[in-house]
C-alpha positions in Angstrom: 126.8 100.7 92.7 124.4 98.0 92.4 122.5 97.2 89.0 119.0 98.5 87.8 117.9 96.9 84.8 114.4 97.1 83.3 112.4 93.8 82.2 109.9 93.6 80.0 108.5 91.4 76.9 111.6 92.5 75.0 114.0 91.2 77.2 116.4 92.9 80.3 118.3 95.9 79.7 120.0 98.2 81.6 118.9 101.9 82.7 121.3 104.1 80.6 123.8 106.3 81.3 121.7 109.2 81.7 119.7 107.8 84.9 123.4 108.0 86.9 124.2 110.6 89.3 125.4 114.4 88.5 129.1 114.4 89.1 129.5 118.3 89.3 129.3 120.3 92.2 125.7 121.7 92.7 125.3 125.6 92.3 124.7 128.8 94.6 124.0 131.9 94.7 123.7 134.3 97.0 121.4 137.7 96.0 122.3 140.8 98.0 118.7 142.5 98.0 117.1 139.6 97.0 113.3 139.7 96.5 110.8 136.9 97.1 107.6 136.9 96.6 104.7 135.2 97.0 103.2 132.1 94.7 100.5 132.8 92.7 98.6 131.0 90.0 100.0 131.6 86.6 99.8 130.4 83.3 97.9 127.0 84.0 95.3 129.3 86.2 94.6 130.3 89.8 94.8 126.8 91.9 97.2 125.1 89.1 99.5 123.3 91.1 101.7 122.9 87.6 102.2 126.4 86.9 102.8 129.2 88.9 104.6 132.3 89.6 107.3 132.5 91.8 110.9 132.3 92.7 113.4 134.5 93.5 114.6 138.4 91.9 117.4 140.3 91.9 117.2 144.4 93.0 116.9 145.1 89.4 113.3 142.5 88.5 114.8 139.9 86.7 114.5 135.9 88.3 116.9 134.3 89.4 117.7 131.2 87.1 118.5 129.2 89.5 115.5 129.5 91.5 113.4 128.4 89.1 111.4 125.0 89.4 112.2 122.7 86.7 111.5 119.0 85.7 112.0 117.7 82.7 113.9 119.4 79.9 110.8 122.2 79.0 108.7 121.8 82.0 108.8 124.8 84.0 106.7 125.2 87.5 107.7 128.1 88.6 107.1 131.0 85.8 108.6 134.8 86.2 106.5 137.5 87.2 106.8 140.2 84.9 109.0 142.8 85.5 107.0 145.9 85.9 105.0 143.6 88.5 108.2 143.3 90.2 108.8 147.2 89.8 105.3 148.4 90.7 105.2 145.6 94.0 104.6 146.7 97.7 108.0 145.5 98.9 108.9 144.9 102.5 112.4 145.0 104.3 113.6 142.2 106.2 117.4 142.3 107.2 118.0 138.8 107.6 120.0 136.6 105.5 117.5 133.7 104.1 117.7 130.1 102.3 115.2 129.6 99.4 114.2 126.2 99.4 111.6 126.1 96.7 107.8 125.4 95.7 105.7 122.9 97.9 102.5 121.6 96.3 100.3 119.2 98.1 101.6 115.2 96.7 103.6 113.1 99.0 105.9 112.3 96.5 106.4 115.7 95.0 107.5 116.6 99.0 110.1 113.7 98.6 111.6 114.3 95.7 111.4 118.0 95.4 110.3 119.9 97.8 113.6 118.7 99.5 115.9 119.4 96.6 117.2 122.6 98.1 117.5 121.7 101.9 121.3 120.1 101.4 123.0 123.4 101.2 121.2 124.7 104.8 121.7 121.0 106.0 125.8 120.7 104.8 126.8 124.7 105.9 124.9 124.1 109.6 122.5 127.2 108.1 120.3 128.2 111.5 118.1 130.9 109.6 115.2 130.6 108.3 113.9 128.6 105.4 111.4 130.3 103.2 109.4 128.2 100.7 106.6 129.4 98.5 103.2 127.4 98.2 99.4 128.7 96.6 98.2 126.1 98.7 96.8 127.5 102.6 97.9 126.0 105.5 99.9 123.4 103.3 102.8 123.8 106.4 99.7 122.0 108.5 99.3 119.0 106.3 100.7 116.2 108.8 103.0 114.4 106.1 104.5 117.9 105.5 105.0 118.8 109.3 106.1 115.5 110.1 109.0 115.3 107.4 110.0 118.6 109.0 110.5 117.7 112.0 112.2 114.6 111.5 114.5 116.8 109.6 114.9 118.9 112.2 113.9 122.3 110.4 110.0 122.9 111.6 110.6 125.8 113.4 112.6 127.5 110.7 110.6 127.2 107.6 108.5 129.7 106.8 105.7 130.2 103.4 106.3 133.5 101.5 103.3 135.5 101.8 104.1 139.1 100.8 106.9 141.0 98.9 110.0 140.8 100.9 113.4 142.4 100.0 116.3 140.4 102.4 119.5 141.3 103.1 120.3 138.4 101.3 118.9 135.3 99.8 120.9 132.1 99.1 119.5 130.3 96.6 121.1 126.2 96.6 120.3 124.4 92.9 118.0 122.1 93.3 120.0 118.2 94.1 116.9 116.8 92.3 115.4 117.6 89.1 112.4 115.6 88.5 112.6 113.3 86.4 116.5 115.1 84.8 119.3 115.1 87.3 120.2 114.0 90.7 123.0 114.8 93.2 124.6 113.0 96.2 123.4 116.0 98.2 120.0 115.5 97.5 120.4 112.3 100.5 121.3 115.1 103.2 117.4 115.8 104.6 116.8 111.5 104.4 120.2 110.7 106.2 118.8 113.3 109.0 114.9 111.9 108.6 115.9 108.5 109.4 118.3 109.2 112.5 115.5 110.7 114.1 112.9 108.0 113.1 114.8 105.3 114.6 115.1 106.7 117.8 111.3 107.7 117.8 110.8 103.9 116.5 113.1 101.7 117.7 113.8 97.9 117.8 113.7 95.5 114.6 111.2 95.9 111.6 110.5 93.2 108.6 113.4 92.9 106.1 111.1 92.2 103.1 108.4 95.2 102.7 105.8 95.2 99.7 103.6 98.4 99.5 100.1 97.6 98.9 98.5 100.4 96.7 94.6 98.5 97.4 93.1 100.6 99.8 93.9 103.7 97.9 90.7 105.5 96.6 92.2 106.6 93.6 94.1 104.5 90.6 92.8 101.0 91.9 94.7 98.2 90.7 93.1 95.5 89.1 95.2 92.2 90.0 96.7 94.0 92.8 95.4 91.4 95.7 97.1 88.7 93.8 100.6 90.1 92.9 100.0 90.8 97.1 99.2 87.1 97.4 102.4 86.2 95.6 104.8 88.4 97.4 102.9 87.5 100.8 104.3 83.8 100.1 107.9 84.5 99.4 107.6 86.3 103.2 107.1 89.8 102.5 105.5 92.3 104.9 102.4 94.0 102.8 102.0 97.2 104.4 99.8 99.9 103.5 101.6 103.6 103.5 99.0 106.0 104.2 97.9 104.3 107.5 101.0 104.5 109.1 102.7 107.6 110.7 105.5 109.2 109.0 108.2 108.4 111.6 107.3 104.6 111.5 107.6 104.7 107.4 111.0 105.9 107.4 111.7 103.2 110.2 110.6 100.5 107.8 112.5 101.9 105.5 115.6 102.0 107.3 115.5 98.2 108.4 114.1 96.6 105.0 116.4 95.1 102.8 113.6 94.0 99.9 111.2 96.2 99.0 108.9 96.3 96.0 105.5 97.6 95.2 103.6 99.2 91.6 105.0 102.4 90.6 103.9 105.3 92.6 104.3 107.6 95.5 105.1 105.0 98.1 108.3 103.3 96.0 109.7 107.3 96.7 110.1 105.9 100.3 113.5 104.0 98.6 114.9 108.0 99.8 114.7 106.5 103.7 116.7 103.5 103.1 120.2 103.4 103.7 121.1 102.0 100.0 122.0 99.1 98.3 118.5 97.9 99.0 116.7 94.8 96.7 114.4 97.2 94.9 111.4 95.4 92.6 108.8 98.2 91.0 106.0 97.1 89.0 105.0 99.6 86.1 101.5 100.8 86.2 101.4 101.8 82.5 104.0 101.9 80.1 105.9 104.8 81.4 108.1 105.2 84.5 109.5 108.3 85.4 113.3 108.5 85.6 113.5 110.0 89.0 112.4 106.3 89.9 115.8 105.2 88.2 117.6 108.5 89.4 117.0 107.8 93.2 118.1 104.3 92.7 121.3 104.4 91.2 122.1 107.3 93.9 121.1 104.4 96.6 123.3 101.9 94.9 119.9 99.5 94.8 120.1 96.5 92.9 116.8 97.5 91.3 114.3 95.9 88.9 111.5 97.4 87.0 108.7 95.2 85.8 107.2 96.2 82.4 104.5 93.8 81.6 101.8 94.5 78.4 99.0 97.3 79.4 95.0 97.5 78.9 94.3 100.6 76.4 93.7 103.7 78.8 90.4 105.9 79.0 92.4 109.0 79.4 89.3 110.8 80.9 89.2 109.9 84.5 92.1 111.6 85.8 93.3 109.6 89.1 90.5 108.1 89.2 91.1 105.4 85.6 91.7 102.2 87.0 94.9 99.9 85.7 95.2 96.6 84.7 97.9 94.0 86.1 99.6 91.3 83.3 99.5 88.7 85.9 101.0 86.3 83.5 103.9 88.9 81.8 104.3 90.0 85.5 104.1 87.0 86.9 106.7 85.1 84.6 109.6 88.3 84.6 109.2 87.9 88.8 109.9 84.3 88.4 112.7 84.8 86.1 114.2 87.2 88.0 114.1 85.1 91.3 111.8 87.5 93.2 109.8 84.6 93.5 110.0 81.1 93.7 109.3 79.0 90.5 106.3 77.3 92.0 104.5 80.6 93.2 102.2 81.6 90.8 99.0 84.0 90.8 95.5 82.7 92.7 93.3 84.4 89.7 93.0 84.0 85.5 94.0 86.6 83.8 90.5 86.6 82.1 88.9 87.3 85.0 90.9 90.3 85.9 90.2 91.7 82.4 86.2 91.3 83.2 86.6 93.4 86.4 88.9 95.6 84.9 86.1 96.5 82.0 83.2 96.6 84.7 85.2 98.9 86.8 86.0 101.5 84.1 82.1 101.3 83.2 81.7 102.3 86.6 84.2 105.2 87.1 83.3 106.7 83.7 79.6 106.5 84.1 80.1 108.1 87.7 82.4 110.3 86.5 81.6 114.0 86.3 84.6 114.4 84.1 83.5 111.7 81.3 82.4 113.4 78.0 79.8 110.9 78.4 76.4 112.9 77.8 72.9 111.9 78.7 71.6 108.3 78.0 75.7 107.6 76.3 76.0 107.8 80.3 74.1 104.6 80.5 75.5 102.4 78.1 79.5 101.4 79.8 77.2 100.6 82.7 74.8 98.9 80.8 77.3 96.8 78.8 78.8 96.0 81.7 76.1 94.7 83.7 74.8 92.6 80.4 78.1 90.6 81.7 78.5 90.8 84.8 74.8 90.9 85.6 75.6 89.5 89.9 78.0 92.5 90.4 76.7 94.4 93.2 78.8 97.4 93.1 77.4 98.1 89.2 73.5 97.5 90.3 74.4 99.9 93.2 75.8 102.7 90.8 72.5 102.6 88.5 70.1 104.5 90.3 72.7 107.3 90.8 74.2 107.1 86.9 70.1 106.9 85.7 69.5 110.5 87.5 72.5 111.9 86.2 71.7 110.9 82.6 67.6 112.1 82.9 68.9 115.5 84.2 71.5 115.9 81.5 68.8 114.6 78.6 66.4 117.9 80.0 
């Protein structure tokens, strides 16, 4: 089991107890009869990834429990249907014998780190049925990442998106091995172990051992800073590679080979599931909280892993994925240096008070661009305004005025 410690201005400490692996046996149960239907929008709304209605009945209406999507302690996805909805339904008959195997939404690391929860028990009892999920989203089996995790799994032809009532002659429903952000199993590695076997044959031969993933030509959540934390990892010889370019199969092939990786807290640090284990894990905090599945997946991997809190710019909190962060290149700088991810004499290519200048000038931007902002007619103007008072040779601002000027004379009439 290697060590994952967190490191911040207060010091190093160590995850806690409650970040370590379940060590009970995972439940099942198998529902003679059982009923599943379709997802639909529920309480958060039609199209609310967060809150739907779904899972998996008994003959007699009421959910199974175990079927339910959960994350953290009162965070339910998956809501019951009612149970004269369940009565009243137009139920079909299929006499097979099926695996539930959950909710997919459309989030690259939500298909990581849940949508494979409930694969293990199909995976462990060689299961050759077929694999019914449950999705609002159309087509989401067509979404390539989706497809391409399947089939590196070895399960594409068997899965299946529940799209009317359907009584089966029975349903097994596994416990989910991973509960966001709550609990982990030792099962939850089965689909990876599989993933990776078949990516190394598709991409074969050697790969960098040090791997840092580059969040900068994301369109969403940039990084202020990001280039030169990039910069400082490039000179200790690390590989910056950039996720969402690359095919599935030749992720998980970097994954298996690398022995370092690091990168800001995200999506792309979920690729840790590909790795073999005991992998030199560095994540850099984006704000001041960091989900525990991060810590979960790690101590299941045995990573000697190393989380990087330095002090955050106050948030917006009205642009969605779109509110840019701020990188402590000094705070983040110093705890890499102390923790010997990088050399003593590597240190950052920019000020910190210039980063803070962009920083400002790019929220101006996004929240005077921003259909979202409660911004409201010539209040539009003035982040952009502000910003351009300092920054006044910023070509990206003078190229969002005309555009933020029209929306703010259509919103004054």
């Amino acid at each position: 089991m290697g060590e994952v410690v967190i490191v911040s201005g207060n010091g190093r400490k160590n995850a806690g107890p409650e970040t370590l692996p379940l060590d009970r046996p995972l439940g099942v149960e198998r529902i003679a009869g059982g009923i599943v239907p379709p997802a639909t929008g529920g309480r958060g709304g039609p199209g609310n990834r967060d809150a739907v209605l779904g899972g998996v009945y008994r003959p007699d209406g009421t959910q199974v429990d175990l079927s339910v999507l959960k994350k953290a302690t009162r965070h339910v996805t998956t809501y019951p249907y009612d149970a004269a909805t369940v009565r009243d339904a137009d139920i079909v008959t299929d006499d097979r014998e099926v695996v539930y195997c959950g909710y997919i939404q459309r989030h690259f690391g939500h298909v990581l780190v849940e949508v494979t929860s409930r694969l293990w028990w199909a995976l462990r009892e060689g299961f050759g049925g077929p694999l019914v999920f449950q999705s609002i989203s159309p087509g989401i089996l067509d979404v390539s990442y989706i497809r391409a995790l399947f089939e590196l799994i070895g399960i594409a032809d068997r899965v299946t998106i529940a799209e009317r009532w359907t009584r089966y002659a029975s349903v097994v429903v596994p416990e989910a091995s991973h509960r966001f952000n709550a609990h982990i199993a030792p099962e939850f590695l089965l689909p990876f172990e599989r993933a990776r076997a078949a990516a190394l044959k598709v991409a074969p031969g050697s790969g960098p051992e040090k791997l840092y993933l580059s969040r900068s030509r994301l369109d969403a959540g940039r990084i202020i800073g990001e280039e030169a934390v990039e910069e400082m990892f490039a000179a200790e010889g690390y590989d910056i590679i950039h996720p969402q370019e690359l095919g599935l199969a030749e992720q998980v092939a970097l994954f298996a080979r690398a022995r370092k990786v690091a990168g800001f807290n995200g999506s792309a640090m979920h690729g840790l599931v590909f790795s073999p284990g005991g992998v030199e894990a560095t994540h850099i905090a984006r704000d001041d909280h960091v989900g525990r599945s991060f810590f979960l997946i790690d101590q299941l991997l045995g990573n000697d892993a190393r989380y990087i809190v330095g002090e955050f710019a106050p948030r917006l909190g009205t642009l969605g994925r779109h509110e840019p962060f701020l990188v402590d290149i000094d705070g983040v700088g110093d705890m890499l240096r102390s923790e010997g991810v990088i050399s003593p004499d590597t240190r950052p290519s920019v000020e910190q008070k210039a980063l803070t200048a962009e920083f400002q000038a790019e929220c101006a931007l996004q929240l005077a661009s921003s259909r979202r902002s409660p911004v409201r007619g010539l209040k539009r103007l003035s982040p952009l305004l502000g910003a351009l008072s300092r920054r006044p040779f910023n070509g990206r601002l003078w190229a969002a005025l005309p555009g933020v000027v029209a929306r703010s004379v259509k919103e004054l009439f």
